[in-house]
Every structure is written in structure tokens, then in C-alpha cells.
C-alpha positions in Angstrom: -5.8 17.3 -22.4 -2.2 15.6 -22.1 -2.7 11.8 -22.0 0.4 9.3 -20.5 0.7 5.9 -21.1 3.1 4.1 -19.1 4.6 1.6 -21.2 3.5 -2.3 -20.8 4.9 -5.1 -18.5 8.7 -5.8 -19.4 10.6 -8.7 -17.6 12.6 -5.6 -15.7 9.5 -3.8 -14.7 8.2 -7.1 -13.2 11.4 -7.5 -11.3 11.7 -3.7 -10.2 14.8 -3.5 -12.1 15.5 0.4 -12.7 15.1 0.2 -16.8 16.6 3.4 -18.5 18.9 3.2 -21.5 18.1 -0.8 -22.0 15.7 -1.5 -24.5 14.4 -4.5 -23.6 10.5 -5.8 -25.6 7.3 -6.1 -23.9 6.2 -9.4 -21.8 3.4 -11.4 -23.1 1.5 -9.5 -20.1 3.0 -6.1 -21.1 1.3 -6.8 -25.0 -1.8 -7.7 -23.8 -1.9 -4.7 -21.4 -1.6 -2.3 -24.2 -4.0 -4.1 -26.3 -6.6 -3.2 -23.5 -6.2 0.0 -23.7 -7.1 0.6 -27.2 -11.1 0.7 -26.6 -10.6 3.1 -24.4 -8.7 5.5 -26.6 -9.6 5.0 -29.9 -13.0 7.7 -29.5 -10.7 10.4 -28.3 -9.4 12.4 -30.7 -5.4 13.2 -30.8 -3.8 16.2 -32.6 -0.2 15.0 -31.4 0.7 11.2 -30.4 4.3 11.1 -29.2 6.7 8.1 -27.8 9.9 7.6 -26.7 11.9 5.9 -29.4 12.5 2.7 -26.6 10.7 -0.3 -28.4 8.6 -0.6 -25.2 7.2 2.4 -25.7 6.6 2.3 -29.5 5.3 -1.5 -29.4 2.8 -0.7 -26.2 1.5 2.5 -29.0 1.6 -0.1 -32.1 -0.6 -2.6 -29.6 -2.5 -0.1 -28.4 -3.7 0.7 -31.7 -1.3 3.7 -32.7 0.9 3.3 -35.4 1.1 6.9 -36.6 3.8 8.0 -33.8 6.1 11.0 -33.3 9.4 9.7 -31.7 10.4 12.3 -28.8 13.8 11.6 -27.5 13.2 13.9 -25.0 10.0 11.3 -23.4 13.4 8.4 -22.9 13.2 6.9 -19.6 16.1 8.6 -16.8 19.5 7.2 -17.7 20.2 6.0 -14.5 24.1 5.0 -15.1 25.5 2.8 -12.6 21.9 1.7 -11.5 20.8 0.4 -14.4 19.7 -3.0 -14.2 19.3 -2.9 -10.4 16.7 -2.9 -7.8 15.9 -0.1 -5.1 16.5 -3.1 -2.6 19.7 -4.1 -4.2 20.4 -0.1 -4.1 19.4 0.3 -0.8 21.8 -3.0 0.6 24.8 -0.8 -1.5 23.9 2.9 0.0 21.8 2.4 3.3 18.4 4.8 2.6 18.9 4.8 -0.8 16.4 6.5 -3.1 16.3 7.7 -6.3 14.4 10.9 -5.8 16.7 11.4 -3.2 20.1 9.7 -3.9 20.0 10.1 -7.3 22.2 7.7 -9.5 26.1 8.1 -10.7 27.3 8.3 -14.6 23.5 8.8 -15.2 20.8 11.8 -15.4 20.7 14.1 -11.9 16.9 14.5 -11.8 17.4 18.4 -12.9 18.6 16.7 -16.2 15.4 14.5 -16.3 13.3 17.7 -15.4 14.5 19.9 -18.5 13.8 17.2 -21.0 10.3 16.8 -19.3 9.6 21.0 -19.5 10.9 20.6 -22.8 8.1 18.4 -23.5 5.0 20.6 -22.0 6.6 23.5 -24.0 6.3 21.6 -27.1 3.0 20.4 -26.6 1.9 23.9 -25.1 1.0 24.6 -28.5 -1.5 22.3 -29.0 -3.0 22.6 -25.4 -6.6 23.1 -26.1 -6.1 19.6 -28.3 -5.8 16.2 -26.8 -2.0 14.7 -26.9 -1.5 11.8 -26.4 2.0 10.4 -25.0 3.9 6.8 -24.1 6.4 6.4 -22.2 8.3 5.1 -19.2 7.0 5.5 -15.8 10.3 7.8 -14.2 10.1 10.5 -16.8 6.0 10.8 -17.0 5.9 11.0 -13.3 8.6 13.8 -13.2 6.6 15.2 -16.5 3.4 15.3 -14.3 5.5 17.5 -11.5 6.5 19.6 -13.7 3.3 20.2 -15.1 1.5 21.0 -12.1 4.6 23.6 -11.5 6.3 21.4 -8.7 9.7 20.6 -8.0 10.8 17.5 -9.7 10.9 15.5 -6.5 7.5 15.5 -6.1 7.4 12.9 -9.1 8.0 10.3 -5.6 4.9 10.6 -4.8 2.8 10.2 -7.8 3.3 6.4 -8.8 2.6 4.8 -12.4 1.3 1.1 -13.0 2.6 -0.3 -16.8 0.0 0.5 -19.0 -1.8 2.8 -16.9 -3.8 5.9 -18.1 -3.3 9.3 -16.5 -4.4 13.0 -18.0 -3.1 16.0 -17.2 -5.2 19.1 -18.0 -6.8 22.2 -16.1 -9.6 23.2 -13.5 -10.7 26.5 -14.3 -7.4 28.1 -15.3 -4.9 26.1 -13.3 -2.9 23.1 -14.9 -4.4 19.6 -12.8 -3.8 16.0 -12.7 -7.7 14.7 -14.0 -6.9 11.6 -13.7 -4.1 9.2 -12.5 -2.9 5.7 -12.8 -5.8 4.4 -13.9 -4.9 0.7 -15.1 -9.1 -0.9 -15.2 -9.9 0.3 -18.4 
């Protein structure tokens, strides 16, 4: 079983700022978020725990209750260039329609770029697939992660929607790769 966590509440992910490259900490809200979640994790047993080396993914870990991490540059959030910093409404007043999954950003990631640091991740962790793996992260690349898991196209990754400090699992029914659980953020 693959585990995300979406990293807590920042001050950007309150606003709906698009946070990529900026490493900005965890809100007051976003540490207490990932201090709820340790209960529910701490019984389940992890061969692999792996972040992104963003200090909002290695503090909502560390709060969490993990401080035995493996930093994955590969599990950084999209580097959405000329975006960064903004809103899909701001976006959306600049290019009429915008959308990420769609538009994409400039001087930033195309979402194929995204996608090949996401397989790059499953392949590393195919190893250790009949062990639990446990990963946090930000909520772009996890969702695109997720596609790429269940074998879709990256763009399906608009459709599957992450909470901070929610709680998904990836795994299999029967002998085909599943989503067991998603967004979960009442634990």
C-alpha cells in the first residue's frame, strides 16, 4: 500500500496561491493538521517513508510523528514558473479559461515533466510494493502521482482533488493498481 500525505495548511494554500518552488513553513493550522494524523499512522507499519525536501513537507512528517525521512526530489511540488505565487482566478483574469491541467504554466514544468518525475516515483517504490510506503508531499504532484498509478494520462490528476493533510492509499483490487482511499482529512 502507497500512502500520500498532502502537506499541511501554509498561508499560500489558504489563499489558493499556486505554491511550487517557494518554500514557505506550515500555518499554526497546517502544524496542528499534521499532528492529527499521527494516531492514525503510527500502527501501520512503513518499509519506505519519503518527502519532498520542501520544509512543508518534511515539518507536516516531523509533526506527524516521522522523523526518520527519505528526501525524494523527485515528490517537489510542479514548478509552475510564471505562476508561482498566483491564484487560478488571478490566472484566469490574465488568460480567459485558464487552467493548469489545461493551460499549463510558462518558464515552469509542462505536466509531461511533472508526470516523469511522478513514474519515477512508483518505479522506485515498485520494489517495495507488497510493503506499505508511506509518502508527503504537495497536493499537484501526488494527484498526478495517483494518475499515473492507476495507468491514466496525467490530466486526469484534475479530477482527483487533495485537502492539506489529507490521507489517500493507493494499492490494488485483485491484480489491478486502485485508489483505496482518497482525500480522507477526518482522521
Amino acid at each position: 500500500m502507497i500512502v500520500l500525505i498532502r502537506h499541511g495548511q501554509t498561508a499560500w494554500s489558504q489563499t489558493g496561491q499556486h505554491t511550487g518552488m517557494t518554500d514557505i513553513p506550515l500555518t499554526d493550522v497546517g502544524v496542528e493538521g499534521a499532528k492529527r494524523l499521527e494516531p492514525y499512522l503510527r500502527d501501520i507499519k512503513f518499509s519506505r517513508i519519503l518527502s519532498s525536501p520542501l520544509v512543508r513537507a518534511k515539518d507536516t512528517a516531523k509533526f506527524a510523528g516521522f522523523e526518520e525521512i527519505e528526501i525524494d526530489p523527485d515528490l517537489v511540488e510542479w514548478d509552475y514558473g510564471d505562476t508561482e505565487g498566483l491564484t487560478s482566478v488571478e490566472m484566469a483574469k490574465k488568460i480567459p479559461g485558464w487552467s493548469l491541467f489545461k493551460d499549463g504554466v510558462t518558464n515552469g514544468e509542462s505536466i509531461q515533466d511533472v508526470s516523469l518525475r511522478a513514474q519515477n516515483v512508483i518505479s522506485k517504490i515498485e520494489r517495495n510494493i507488497d510493503e506499505n510506503v508511506l509518502i508527503f508531499a504537495h497536493g499537484h504532484i501526488l494527484r498526478i502521482l495517483a494518475a499515473c498509478w492507476l495507468q491514466q494520462d496525467p490530466h486526469f490528476a484534475a479530477r482527483l482533488i487533495l485537502d492539506p493533510c489529507s490521507v489517500s492509499m493507493l494499492g490494488f483490487e485483485h491484480d489491478a493498481k486502485a485508489v483505496l482511499r482518497w482525500n480522507v482529512i477526518d482522521v
